[in-house]
C-alpha positions in Angstrom: 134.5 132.7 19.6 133.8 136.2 17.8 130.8 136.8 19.6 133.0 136.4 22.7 135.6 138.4 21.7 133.0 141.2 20.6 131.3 141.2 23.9 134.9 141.0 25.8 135.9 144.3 23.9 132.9 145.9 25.0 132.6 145.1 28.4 136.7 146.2 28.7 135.0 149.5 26.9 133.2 149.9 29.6 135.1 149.8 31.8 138.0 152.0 30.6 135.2 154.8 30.6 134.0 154.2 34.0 137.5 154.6 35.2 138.5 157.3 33.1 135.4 159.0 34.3 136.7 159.0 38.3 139.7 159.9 37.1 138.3 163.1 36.2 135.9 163.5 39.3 138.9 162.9 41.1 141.0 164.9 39.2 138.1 168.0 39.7 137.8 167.5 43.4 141.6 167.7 43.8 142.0 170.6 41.9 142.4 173.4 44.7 141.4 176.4 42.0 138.3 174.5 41.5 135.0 177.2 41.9 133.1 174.3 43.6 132.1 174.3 47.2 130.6 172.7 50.0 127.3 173.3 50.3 127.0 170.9 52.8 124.7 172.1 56.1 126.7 172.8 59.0 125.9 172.5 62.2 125.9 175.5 64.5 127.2 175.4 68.2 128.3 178.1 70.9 131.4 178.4 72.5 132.5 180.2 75.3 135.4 182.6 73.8 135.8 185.7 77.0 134.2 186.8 79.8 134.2 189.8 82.2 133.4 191.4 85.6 131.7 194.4 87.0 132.8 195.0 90.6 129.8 196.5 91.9 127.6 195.6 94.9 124.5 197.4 93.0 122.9 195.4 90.6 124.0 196.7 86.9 123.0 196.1 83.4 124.7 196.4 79.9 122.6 197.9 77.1 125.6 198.5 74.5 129.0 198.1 73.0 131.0 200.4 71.1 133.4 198.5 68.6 135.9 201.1 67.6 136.2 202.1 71.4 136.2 198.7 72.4 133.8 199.7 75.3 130.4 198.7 77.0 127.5 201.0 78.2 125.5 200.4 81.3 123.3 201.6 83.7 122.9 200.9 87.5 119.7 199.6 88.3 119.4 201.3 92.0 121.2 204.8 91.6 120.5 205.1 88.0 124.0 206.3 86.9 125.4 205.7 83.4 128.4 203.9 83.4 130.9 203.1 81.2 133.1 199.9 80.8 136.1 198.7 79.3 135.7 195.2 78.0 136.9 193.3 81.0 134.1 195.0 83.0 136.5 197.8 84.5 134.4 200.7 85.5 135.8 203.8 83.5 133.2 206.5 84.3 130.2 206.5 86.7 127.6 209.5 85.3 124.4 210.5 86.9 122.2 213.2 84.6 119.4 212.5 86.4 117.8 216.1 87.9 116.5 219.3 86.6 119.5 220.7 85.2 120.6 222.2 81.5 122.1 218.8 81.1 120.3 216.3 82.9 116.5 214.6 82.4 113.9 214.5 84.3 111.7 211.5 82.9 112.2 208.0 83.1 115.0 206.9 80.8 113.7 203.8 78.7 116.8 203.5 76.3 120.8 204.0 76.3 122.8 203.4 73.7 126.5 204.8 72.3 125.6 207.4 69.0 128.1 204.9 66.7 127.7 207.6 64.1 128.1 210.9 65.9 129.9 210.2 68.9 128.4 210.6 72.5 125.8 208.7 74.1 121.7 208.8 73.3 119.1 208.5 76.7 115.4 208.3 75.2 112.3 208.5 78.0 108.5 208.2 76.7 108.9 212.4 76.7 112.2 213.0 75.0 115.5 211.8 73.6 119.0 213.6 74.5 121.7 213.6 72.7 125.5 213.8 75.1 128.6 214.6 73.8 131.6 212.6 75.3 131.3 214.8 77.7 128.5 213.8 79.1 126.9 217.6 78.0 123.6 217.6 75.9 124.2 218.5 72.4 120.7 218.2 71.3 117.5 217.7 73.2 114.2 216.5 71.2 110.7 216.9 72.9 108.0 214.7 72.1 104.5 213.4 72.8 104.5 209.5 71.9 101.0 208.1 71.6 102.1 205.7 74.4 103.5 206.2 77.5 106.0 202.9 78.6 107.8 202.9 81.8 110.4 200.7 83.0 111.1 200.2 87.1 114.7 199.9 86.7 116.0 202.3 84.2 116.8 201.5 81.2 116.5 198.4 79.7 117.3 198.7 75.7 119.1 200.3 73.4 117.8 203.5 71.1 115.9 202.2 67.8 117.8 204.7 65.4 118.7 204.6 62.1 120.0 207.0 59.4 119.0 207.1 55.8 121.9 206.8 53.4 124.3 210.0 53.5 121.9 211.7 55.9 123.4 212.9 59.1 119.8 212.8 61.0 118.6 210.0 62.6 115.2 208.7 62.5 114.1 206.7 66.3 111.4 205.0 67.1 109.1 206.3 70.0 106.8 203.6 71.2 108.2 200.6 69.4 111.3 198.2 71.7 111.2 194.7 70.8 109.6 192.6 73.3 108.3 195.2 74.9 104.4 195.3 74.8 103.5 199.3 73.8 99.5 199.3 74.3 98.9 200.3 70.9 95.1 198.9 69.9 93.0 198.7 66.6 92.2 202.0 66.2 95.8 202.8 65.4 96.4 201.1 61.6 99.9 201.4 62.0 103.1 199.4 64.2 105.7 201.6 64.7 105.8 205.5 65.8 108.8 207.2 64.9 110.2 210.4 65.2 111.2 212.2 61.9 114.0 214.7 61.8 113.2 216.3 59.0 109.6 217.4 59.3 110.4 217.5 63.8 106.9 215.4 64.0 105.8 212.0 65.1 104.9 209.6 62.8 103.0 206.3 62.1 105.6 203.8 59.5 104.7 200.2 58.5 100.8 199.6 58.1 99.3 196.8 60.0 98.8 195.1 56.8 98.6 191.2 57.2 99.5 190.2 53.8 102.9 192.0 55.0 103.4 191.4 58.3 104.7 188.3 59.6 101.9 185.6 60.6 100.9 185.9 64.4 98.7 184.4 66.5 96.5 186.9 68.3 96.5 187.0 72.2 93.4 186.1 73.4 93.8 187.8 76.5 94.1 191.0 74.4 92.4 190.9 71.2 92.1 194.7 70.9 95.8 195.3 71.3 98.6 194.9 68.4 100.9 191.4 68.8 104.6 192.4 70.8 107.2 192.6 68.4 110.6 191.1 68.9 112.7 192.9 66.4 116.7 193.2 65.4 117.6 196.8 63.4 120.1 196.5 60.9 121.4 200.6 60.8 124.2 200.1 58.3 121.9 198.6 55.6 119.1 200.1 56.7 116.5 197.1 57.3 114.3 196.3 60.0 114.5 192.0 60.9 110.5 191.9 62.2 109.3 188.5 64.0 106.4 188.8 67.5 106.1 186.8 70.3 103.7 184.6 69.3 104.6 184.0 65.3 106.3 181.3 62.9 107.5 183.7 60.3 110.2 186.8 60.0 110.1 189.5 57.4 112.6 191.9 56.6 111.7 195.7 56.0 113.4 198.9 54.0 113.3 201.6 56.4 114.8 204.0 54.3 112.5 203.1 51.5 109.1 203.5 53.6 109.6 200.3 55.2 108.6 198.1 51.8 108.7 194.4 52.6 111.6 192.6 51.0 110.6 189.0 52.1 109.5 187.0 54.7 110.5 183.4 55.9 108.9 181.4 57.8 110.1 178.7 60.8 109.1 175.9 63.2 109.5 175.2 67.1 109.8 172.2 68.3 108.3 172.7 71.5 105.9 175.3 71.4 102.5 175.6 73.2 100.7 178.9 73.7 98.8 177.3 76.3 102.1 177.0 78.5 102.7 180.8 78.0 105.5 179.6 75.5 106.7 183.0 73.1 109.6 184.3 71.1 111.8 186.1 73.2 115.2 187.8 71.1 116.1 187.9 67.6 119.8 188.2 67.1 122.0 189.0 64.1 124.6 186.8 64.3 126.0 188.6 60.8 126.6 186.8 57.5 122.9 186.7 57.1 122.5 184.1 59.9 120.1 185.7 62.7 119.5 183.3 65.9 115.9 183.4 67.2 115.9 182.6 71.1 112.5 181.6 72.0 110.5 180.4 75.2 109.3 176.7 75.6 107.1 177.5 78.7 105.6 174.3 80.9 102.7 173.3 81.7 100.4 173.9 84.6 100.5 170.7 86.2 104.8 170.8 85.5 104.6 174.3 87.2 102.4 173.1 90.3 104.6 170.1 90.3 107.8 172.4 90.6 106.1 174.5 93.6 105.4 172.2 95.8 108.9 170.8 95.6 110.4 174.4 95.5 108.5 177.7 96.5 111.1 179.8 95.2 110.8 178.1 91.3 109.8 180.1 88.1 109.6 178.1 85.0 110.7 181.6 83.1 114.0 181.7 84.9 115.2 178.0 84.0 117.6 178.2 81.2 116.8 174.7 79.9 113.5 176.0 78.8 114.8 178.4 76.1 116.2 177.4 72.5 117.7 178.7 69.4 116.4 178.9 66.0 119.0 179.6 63.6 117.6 181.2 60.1 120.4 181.5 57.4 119.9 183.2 54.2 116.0 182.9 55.2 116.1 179.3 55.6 115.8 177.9 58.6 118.6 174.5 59.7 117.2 171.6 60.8 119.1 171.8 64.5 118.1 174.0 67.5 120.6 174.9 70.1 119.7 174.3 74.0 120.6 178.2 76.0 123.4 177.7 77.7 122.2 176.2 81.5 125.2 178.3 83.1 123.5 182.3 81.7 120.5 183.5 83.0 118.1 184.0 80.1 116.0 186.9 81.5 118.6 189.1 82.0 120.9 190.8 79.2 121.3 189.3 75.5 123.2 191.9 73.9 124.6 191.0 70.7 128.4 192.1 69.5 130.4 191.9 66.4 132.3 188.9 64.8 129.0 186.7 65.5 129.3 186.7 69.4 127.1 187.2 72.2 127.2 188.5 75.4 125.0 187.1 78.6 124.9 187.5 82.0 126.0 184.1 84.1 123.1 182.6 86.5 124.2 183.7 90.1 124.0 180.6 93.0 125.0 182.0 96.0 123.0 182.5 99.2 124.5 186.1 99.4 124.1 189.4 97.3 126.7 190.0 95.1 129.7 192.8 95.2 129.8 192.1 91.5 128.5 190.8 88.4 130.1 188.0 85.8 129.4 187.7 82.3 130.4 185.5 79.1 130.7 185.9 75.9 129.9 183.0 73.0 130.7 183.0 70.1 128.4 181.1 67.2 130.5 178.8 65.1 129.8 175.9 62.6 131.5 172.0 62.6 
């Protein structure tokens, strides 16, 4: 009978701290000053939040977007005039400055983008970059000879690569170097990027082609002697260049302002992706809050793409939105999830990304007829 009771005490013992210890963990886990938090993984989706149209029966595109102003910056594709938009789409001014005159340019204009800093608007050709006031007058014109010569069809088709050092009122651009945008440069160069440096008004070559600093790529075999296409996001405000290329499973983040020292590099994983179909990275977008969205291109195979022909002429595996994904990279660590590009945007057409994690993309057209104007949406990236 003592052994019992003994045994009986304890057993109740245990039991009262077993309780008393849930108690607490309850007590914690109610406590709405408590420093814990969930570090649960969330899962990222994009929502449809806006959208606008640009009455227009020439085909337009949108390069940039002002936040304080609240306004868009695009170029028409035919006439090449500059025109600026409110942000339903509403045509505010129509500018051509193409010509011979004090305040036009001559060359074909690779880049457009708003001077956030400064004020006015920055064109940039293979030649030379000008600087507009509001006005639409050239405050500053710069005179170059880039190493490469690009040239774009249409105009335009991406924003200046400019950054400032800290408390420096000059700007720093790149000449040769627009992400996804193949620039010719080959071995015999043993840098990436050519930039422009205000203070000594002379090109120069930033970021050595240094593999143990780059991100991993696999080398085209179709052009061995050339360097890999980047596909690149700037950060200007914090001064760091967010490097990937089109064929490549890592990212690494660069100091401009500090002679564009590594700071790290992350790597990720496809899960579809086959050189062999022409598959490549296409965007990488900085959804802010260290979360950056890599959009990349699955491709297809030959026999798929034969298959597709002789059912439709008219198809290009490139064009189909359900061939693209998202990557998501937070903090340098990629989630497990990848997000499907959303079937109802065309993905070889603008991806323009704006503040408060959104993005803005041109909706696939599916009538028989040209259009008198153009329609766009805006997602916004969210976690459940």
């Amino acid at each position: 009978m003592k052994t019992w009771t003994v045994s009986k005490i304890s057993i109740f013992g245990v039991k009262a701290v077993v309780l008393a210890l849930c108690f607490f963990c309850l007590a914690c886990g109610g406590n709405n000053n408590s420093e814990s938090a969930d570090t649960s993984p969330k899962e990222f989706y994009l929502e449809k939040v806006d959208s606008l149209r640009v009455d227009r029966e020439t085909d337009v595109r949108i390069l940039d977007y002002h936040p304080a102003k609240k306004q868009f910056l695009a170029v028409d594709k035919i006439s090449g005039e500059f025109l600026v938009l409110d942000s339903k789409g509403v045509i505010l001014e129509e500018v051509l400055r193409r010509g011979e005159g004090p305040n036009e340019i001559n060359t074909n204009v690779l880049a457009l983008s708003f001077n956030q800093e400064e004020g006015g608007y920055l064109a940039q050709s293979s030649l030379e970059q000008l600087w507009f006031d509001d006005a639409w007058e050239v405050k500053e014109r710069i005179k170059f000879a880039s190493y490469s010569t690009i040239y774009f069809y249409s105009g335009p088709q991406k924003r200046v690569p400019y950054y400032r050092p800290n408390n420096d009122s000059s700007f720093y651009f790149f000449t040769n170097f627009f992400s996804g945008v193949p620039n010719g440069v080959g071995a015999e160069i043993a840098s990436l990027i050519e930039q422009y440096n205000p203070h000594s008004q002379e090109l120069e070559w930033v970021l050595p082609c240094d593999l143990e600093q780059l991100p991993v790529f696999e080398i085209d075999e179709k052009n061995k002697d050339k360097k890999p296409t980047a596909v690149y996001s700037l950060d200007r405000k914090e001064g760091r260049l967010y490097l990937t290329f089109e064929r490549s499973t890592e990212m690494g983040v660069y100091h401009m302002t500090n002679d564009f020292a590594l700071i790290e590099k992350s790597g990720f994983k496809h899960k579809s992706f086959y050189p062999s179909y022409n598959a490549k990275n296409i965007s990488l977008i900085d959804f802010g809050q260290d979360i950056f969205g890599l959009l990349y291109y699955k491709g297809l195979s030959e026999a798929a793409t034969a298959s597709r022909k002789e059912s439709d002429p008219g198809n290009f595996p490139f064009m189909d939105p359900a061939l693209y994904q998202f990557i998501f990279i937070n903090e340098g660590i990629q989630r497990d999830e990848e997000i499907a590009f959303p079937t109802g945007s065309d993905p070889r057409a603008e991806i323009l990304s704006l503040p408060n994690s959104r993005l803005l993309l041109r909706d696939k057209y599916t009538g028989d007829v040209e259009p008198d104007y153009h329609t766009y949406s805006i997602y916004k990236l969210k976690a459940r």
